[in-house]
C-alpha positions in Angstrom: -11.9 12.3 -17.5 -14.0 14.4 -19.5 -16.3 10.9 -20.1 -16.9 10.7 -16.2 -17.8 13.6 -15.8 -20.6 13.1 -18.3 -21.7 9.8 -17.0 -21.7 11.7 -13.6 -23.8 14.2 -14.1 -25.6 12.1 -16.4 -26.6 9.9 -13.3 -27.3 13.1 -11.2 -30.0 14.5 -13.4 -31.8 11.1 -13.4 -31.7 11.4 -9.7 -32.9 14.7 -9.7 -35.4 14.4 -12.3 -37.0 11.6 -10.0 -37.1 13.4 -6.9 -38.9 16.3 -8.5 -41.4 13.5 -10.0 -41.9 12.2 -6.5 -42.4 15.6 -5.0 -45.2 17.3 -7.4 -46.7 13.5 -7.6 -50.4 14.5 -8.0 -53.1 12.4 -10.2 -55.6 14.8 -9.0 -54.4 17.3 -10.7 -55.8 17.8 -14.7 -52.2 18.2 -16.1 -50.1 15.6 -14.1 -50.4 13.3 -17.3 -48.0 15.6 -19.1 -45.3 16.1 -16.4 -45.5 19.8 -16.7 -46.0 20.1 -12.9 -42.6 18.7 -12.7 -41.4 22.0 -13.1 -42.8 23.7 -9.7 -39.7 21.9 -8.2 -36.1 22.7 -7.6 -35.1 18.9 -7.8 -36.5 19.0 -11.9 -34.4 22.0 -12.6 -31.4 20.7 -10.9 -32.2 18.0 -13.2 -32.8 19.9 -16.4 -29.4 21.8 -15.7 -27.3 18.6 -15.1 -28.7 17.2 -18.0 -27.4 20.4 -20.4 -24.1 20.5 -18.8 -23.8 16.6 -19.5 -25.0 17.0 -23.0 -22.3 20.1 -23.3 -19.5 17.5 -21.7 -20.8 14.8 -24.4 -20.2 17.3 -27.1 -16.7 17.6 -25.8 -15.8 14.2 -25.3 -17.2 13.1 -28.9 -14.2 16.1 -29.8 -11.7 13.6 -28.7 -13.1 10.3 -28.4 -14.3 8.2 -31.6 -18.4 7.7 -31.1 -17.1 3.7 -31.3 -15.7 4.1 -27.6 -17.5 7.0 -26.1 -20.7 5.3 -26.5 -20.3 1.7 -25.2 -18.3 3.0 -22.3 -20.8 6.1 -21.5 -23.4 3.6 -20.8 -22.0 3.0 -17.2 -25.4 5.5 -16.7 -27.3 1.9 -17.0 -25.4 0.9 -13.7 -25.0 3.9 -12.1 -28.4 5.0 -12.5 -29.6 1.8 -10.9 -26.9 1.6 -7.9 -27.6 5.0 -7.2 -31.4 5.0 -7.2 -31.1 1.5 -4.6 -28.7 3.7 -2.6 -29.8 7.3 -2.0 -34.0 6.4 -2.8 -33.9 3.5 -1.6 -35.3 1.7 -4.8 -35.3 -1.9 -5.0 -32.8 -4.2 -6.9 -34.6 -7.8 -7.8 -32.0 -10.9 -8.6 -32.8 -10.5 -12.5 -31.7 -6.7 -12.9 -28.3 -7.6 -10.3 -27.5 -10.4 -12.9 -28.2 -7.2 -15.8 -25.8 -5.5 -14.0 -22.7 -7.5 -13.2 -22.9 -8.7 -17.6 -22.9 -4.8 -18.0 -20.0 -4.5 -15.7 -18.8 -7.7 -17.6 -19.4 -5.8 -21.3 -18.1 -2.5 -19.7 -14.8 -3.8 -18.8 -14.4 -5.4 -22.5 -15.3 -2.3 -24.1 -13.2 0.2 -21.3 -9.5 -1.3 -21.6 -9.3 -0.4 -25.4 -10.9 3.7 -24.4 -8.7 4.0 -21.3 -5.3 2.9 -23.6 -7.0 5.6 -26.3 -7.5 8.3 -23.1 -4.1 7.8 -22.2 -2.8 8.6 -25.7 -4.4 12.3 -26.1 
């Protein structure tokens, strides 16, 4: 549980984190380059917060997880992050990142059997 909640708001800062990108979008300006304008929006700090309370959730799951599992099977972010940008930004998906995503799915469910029988047993 403590994993998904991770990978959640994992996938929730990278949304917001792109939204605020989108809305302070300005090459005129001298210091866009850096990404320090970023921070005049709401959606960036949303973002920034998400991030914190995933990395605090991380810390927690590593407590009862061994780094062997968490990892593989926190990477759902790489399908998420995807899925979810295509569905609320409207982002396109070309054939070769679909294919990327159904072997993650393929790797995922490999790698998750073995965590959810480890999840079960704390």
């Amino acid at each position: 549980m403590q994993l998904s909640i991770c990978v959640l708001l994992a996938t929730a800062a990278e949304l917001f984190l792109k939204l605020g990108a989108m809305e302070t979008a300005n090459p005129a300006n001298a210091w866009s380059w850096t990404g320090l304008t970023g921070l005049r929006s709401g959606w960036v700090w949303w973002g920034i917060i998400a991030s914190v309370v995933s990395l605090f959730n991380w810390l927690a799951t590593l407590r009862k997880l061994p780094l062997t599992v968490a990892f593989p099977v926190g990477n759902v972010v790489h399908i998420l992050v995807p899925l979810s940008s295509w569905i609320f930004l409207g982002e396109g998906i070309v054939t070769r990142r679909w294919v990327g995503i159904a072997l993650l799915v393929l790797g995922l469910m490999i790698v998750a059997r073995p965590a959810a029988k480890l999840e079960e047993r704390l």
